[in-house]
PABAKOL-660790 format. One line per 3 residues: number of its first residue (from 1); their letters; for each residue x, y, z of N, C-alpha, C. Coordinates in steps of 0.2 Angstrom, whole numbers. Layout:
NUM	a	X Y Z X Y Z X Y Z  ...
END
This chain:
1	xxx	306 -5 97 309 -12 99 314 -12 104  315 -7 107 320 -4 112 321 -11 119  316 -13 119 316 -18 126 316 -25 123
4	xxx	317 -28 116 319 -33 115 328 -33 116  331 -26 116 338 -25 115 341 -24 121  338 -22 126 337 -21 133 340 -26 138
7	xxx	337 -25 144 336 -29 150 329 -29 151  324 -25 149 317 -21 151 314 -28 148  308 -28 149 303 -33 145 299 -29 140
10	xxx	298 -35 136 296 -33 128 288 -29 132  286 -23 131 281 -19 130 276 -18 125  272 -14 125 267 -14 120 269 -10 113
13	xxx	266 -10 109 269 -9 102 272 -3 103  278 0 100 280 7 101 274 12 96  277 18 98 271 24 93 278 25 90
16	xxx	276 21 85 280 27 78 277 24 73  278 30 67 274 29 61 273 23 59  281 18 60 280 11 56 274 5 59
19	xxx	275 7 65 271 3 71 263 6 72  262 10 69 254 13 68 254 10 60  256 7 54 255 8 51 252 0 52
22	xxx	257 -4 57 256 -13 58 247 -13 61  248 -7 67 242 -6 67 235 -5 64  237 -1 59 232 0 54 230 -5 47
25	xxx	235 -10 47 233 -13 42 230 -19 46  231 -20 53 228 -25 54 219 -22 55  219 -17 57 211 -16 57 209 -14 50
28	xxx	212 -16 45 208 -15 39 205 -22 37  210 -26 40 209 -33 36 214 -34 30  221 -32 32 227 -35 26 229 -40 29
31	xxx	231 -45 23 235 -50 26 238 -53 29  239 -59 31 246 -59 36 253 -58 33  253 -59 27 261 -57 25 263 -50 22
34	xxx	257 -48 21 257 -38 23 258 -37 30  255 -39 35 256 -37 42 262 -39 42  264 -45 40 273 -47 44 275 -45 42
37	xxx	278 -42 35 281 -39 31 282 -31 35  277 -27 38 276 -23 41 280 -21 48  279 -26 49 281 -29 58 288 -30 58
40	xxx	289 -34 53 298 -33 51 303 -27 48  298 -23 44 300 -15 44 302 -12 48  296 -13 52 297 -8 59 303 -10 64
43	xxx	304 -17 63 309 -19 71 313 -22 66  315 -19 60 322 -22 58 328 -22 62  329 -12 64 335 -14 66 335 -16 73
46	xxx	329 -16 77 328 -20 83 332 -28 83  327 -30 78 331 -38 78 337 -40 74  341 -37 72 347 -35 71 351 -35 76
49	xxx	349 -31 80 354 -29 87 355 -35 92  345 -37 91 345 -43 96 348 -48 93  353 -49 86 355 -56 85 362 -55 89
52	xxx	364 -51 92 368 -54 96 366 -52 103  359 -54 103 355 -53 111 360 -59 114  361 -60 121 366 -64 125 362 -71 126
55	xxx	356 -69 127 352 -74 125 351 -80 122  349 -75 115 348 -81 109 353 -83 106  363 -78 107 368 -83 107 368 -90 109
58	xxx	367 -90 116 367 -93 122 364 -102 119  357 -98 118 354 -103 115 353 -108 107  356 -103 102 358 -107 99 366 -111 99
61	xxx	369 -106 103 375 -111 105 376 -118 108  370 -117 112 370 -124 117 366 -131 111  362 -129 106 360 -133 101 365 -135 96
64	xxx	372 -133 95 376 -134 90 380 -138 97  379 -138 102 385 -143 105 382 -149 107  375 -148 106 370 -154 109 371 -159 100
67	xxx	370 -155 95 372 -157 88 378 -162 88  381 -158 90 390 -160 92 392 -167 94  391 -166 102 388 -173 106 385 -179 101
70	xxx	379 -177 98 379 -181 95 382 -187 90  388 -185 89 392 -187 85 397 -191 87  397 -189 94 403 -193 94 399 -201 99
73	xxx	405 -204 101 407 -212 101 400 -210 107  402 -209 112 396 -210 118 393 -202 118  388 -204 117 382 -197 117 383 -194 125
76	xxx	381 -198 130 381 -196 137 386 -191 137  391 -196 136 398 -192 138 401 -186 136  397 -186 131 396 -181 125 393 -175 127
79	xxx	388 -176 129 383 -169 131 387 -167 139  388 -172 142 390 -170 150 398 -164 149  401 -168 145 408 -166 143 404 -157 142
82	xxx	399 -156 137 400 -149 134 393 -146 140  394 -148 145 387 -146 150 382 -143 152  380 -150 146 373 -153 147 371 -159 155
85	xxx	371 -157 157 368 -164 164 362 -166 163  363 -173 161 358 -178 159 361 -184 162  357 -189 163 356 -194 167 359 -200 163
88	xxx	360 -207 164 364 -211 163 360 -216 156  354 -213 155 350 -219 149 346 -213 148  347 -206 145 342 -201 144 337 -201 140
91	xxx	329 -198 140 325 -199 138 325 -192 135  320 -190 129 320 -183 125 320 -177 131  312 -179 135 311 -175 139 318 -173 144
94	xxx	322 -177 145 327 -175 152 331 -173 148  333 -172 140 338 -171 137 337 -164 135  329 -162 134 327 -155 133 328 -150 139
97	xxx	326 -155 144 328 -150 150 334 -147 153  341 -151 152 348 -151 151 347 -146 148  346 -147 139 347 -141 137 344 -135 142
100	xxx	340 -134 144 334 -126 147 339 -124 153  341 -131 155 346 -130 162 353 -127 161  356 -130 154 361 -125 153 362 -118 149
103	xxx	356 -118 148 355 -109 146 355 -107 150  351 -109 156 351 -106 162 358 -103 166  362 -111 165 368 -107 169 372 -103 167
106	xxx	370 -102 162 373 -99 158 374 -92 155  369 -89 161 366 -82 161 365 -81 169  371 -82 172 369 -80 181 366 -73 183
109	xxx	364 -74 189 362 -66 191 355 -64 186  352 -68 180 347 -67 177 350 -61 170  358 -62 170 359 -61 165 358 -63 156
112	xxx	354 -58 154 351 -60 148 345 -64 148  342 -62 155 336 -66 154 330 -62 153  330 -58 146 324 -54 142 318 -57 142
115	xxx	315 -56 137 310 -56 135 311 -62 129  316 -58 122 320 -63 120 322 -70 122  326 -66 127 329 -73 130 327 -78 131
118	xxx	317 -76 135 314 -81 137 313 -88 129  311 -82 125 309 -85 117 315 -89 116  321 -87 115 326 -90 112 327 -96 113
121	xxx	325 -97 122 327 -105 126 319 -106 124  316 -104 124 310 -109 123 310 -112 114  312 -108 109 313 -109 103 317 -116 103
124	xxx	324 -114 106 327 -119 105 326 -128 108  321 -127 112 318 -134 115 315 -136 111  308 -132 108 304 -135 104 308 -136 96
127	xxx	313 -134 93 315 -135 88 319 -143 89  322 -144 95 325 -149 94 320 -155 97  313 -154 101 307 -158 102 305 -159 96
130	xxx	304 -155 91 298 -156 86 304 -164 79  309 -160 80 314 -163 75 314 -169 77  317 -169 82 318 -178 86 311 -181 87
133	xxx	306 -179 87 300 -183 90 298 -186 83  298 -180 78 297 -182 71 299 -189 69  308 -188 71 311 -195 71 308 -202 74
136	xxx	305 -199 80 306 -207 85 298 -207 83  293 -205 80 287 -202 80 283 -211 79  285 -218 78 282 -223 78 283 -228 84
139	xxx	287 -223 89 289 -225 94 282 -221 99  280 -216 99 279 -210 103 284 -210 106  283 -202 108 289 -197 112 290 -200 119
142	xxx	286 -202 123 289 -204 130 289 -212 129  287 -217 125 289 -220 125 295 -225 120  299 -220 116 305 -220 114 309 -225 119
145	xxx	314 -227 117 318 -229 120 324 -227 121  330 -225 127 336 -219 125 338 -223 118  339 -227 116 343 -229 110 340 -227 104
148	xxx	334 -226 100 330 -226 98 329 -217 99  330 -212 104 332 -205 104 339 -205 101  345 -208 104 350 -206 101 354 -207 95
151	xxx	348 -212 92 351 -215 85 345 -206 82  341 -206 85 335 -198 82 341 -194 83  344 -192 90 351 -186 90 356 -186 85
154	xxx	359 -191 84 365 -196 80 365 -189 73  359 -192 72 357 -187 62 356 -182 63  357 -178 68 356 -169 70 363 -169 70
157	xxx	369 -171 69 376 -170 68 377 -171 62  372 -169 55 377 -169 48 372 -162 45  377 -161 42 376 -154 39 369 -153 37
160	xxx	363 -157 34 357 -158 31 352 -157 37  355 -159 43 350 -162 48 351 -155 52  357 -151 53 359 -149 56 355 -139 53
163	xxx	354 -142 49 353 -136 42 343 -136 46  341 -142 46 335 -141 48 334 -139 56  338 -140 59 337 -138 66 338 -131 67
166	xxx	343 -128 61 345 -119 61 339 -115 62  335 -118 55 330 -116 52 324 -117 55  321 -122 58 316 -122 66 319 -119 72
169	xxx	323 -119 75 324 -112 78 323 -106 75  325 -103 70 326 -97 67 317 -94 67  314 -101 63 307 -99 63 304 -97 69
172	xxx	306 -101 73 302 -103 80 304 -96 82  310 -92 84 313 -86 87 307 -81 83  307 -79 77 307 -75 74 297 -74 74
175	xxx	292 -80 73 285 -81 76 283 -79 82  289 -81 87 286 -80 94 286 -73 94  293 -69 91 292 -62 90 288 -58 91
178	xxx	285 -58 82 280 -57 78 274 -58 83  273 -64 85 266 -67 88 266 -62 93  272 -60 96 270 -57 104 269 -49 102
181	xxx	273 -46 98 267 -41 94 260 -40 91  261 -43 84 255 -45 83 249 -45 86  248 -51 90 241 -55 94 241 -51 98
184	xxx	245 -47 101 243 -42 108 238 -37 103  240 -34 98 237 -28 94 230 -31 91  231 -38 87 225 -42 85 219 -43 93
187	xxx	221 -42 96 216 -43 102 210 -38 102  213 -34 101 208 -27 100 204 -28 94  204 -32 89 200 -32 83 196 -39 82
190	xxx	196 -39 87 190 -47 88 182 -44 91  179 -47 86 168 -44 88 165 -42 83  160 -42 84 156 -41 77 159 -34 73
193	xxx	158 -34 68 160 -28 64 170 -26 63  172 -33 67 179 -29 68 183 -34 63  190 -32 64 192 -40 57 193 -43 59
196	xxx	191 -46 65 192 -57 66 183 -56 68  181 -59 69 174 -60 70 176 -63 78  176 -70 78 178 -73 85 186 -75 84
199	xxx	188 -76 93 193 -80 92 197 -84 88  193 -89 85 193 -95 81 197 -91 73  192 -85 73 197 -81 66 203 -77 67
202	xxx	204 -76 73 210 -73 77 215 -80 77  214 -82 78 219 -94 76 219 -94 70  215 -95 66 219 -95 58 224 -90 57
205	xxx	223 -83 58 228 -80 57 235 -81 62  233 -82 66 239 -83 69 245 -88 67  239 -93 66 242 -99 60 247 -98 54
208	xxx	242 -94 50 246 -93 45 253 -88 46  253 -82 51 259 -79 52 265 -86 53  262 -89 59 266 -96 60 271 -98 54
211	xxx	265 -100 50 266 -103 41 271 -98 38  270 -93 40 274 -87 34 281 -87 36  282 -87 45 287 -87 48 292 -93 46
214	xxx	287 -101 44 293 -105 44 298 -106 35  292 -103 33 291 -104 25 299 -100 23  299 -94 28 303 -90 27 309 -92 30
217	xxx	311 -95 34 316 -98 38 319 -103 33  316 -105 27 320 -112 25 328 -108 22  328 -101 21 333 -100 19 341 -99 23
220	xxx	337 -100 29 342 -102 34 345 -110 34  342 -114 33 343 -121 33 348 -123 29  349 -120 22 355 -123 19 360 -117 21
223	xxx	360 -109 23 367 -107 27 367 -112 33  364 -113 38 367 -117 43 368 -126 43  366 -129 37 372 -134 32 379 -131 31
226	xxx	380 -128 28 383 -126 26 390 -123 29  388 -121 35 391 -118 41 395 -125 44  389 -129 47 391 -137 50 396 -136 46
229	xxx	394 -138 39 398 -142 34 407 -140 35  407 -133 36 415 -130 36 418 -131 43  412 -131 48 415 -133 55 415 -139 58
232	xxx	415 -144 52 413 -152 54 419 -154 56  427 -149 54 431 -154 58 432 -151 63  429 -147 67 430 -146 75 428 -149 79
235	xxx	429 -154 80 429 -161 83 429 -157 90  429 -162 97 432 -163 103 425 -156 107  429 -156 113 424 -155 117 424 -147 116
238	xxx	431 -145 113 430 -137 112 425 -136 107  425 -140 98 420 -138 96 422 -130 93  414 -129 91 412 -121 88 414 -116 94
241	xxx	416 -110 94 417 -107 100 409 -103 99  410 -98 105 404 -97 106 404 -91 101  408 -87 101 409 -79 95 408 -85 90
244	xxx	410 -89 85 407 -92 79 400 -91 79  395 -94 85 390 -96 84 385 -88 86  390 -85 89 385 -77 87 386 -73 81
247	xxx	392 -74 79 393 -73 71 387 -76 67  388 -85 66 381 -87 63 375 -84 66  373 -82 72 365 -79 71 365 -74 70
250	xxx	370 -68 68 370 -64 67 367 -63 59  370 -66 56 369 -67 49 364 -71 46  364 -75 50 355 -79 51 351 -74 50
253	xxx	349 -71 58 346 -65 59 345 -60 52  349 -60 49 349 -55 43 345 -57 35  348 -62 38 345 -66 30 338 -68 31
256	xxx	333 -69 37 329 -72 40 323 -65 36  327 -59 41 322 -52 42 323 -52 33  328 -52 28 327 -49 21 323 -55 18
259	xxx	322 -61 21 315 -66 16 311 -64 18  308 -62 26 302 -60 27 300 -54 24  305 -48 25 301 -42 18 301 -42 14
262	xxx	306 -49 9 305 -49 2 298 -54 1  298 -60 4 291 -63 5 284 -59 4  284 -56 7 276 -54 6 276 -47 -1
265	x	281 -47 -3 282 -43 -11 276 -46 -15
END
C-alpha cells in the first residue's frame, strides 16, 4: 500500500502474502465481507499512515468549516470568511465546487494531490451532495432555492447531523479504496466458468462492498457527534484548527479499519 502513503499513484495490488490471499479469495467466489475484511488486513497499516495523508486532512477539514458556516448568522459570509468563494445567492452545485476549490488551494505545487487525495476531495463533495440533496430532495437538486439549501446547510452544524456527514465521508474514503483495489483484480474474473459470469455480477458485488463500507462507517457517526459536540464552542472564524481535525481522522481512520475486520467475523 506503499503509494497511497506516497507522492506515487495508487498501483496494482502489491505481492505479498496478504495481497495474494485478497486475490485468491476472490477467484473462489468468497464473499464480499471476507474479501473486505482481507483487503483491510492487508493495508491496515497503509491506511493508518494515510489518515494523516495531507490530503484527506485537507478534506475533511474544509467539511467541518463549511459545517461551521453553517451556523452562523450569515452563511455567505461564513464560508467566504473561512475560504470558501461562493457567489452572493449560492446554489448546492457552486457550494460543492468551493469546497473542491478550496482543497485545491490548499495543496499548491500539487501538494498532496495523490491518489488518496484525489478520493478524499471527491468523498468529501459527494458526502455533503448526498446529505444535503437528501434534504432539499422535494425541491430537486438544481432547482432548490439558495434559502431552502441553506436552511439543508443550517442542520449539518449540530452534532446528530454533523455525526452523519463524518460518517458518509468516512464510508465514501474507505469504498473508493477498497473499490480501486478490488474491481481492478475482480476484472480478471468476469466469463464463463469464472466468479462473476457478466459484468452485471461484477455490480452487485461492487454494490454490496459499497453496503459493507457504509454499514461499517456508522461507528464513526456517533464519534464525530460527539467530537462536534466538545468543539461546538469554537465559534468565530478560527473554529477547529486543522491538527484537531487530523487528530479526528486519525482516529476515525482506526476505528473505521477495526469495524471492517471485526464485521465480516
Amino acid at each position: 500500500m506503499a503509494g497511497i502513503m506516497g507522492h506515487s499513484r495508487l498501483g496494482n495490488l502489491p505481492r505479498t502474502r496478504k495481497w495474494q490471499e485478497v486475490v485468491g479469495l476472490i477467484a473462489i467466489g468468497a464473499s464480499f465481507d471476507q474479501i473486505a475484511n482481507a483487503v483491510v488486513r492487508a493495508a491496515e497499516d497503509g491506511l493508518m499512515a494515510a489518515a494523516h495523508h495531507e490530503g484527506l486532512v485537507e478534506a475533511f477539514w474544509t467539511i467541518t468549516k463549511l459545517a461551521a458556516a453553517a451556523r452562523d448568522g450569515d452563511f455567505v459570509e461564513g464560508m467566504r470568511a473561512r475560504g470558501l468563494d461562493v457567489p452572493d445567492h449560492p446554489s448546492l452545485p457552486s457550494i460543492l465546487a468551493a469546497v473542491s476549490e478550496a482543497i485545491d488551494n490548499s495543496m499548491p505545487n500539487n501538494r498532496g494531490r495523490t491518489d488518496l487525495g484525489e478520493i478524499a476531495q471527491s468523498a468529501a463533495a459527494e458526502a455533503v451532495n448526498t446529505l444535503v440533496t437528501e434534504k432539499t430532495q422535494q425541491h430537486g437538486l438544481f432547482s432548490s432555492t439558495a434559502d431552502d439549501v441553506q436552511r439543508a446547510f443550517h442542520e449539518l452544524g449540530t452534532p446528530k447531523n454533523f455525526g452523519e456527514l463524518g460518517r458518509r465521508f468516512y464510508g465514501q474514503v474507505m469504498n473508493k479504496v477498497l473499490q480501486f483495489y478490488v474491481s481492478r483484480e475482480a476484472g480478471n474474473h468476469v466469463g464463463e466458468n469464472q466468479r462473476f459470469a457478466n459484468l452485471a455480477d461484477k455490480g452487485e458485488f461492487d454494490k454490496a462492498l459499497a453496503k459493507h463500507c457504509r454499514e461499517a462507517s456508522v461507528i464513526v457517526s456517533r464519534f464525530a457527534g460527539e467530537w462536534r459536540s466538545v468543539n461546538e464552542w469554537k465559534g468565530g472564524v478560527s473554529g477547529i484548527t486543522r491538527e484537531e481535525a487530523s487528530g479526528f481522522a486519525h482516529v476515525a481512520m482506526k476505528k473505521i479499519v477495526a469495524e471492517l475486520k471485526e464485521g465480516a467475523k
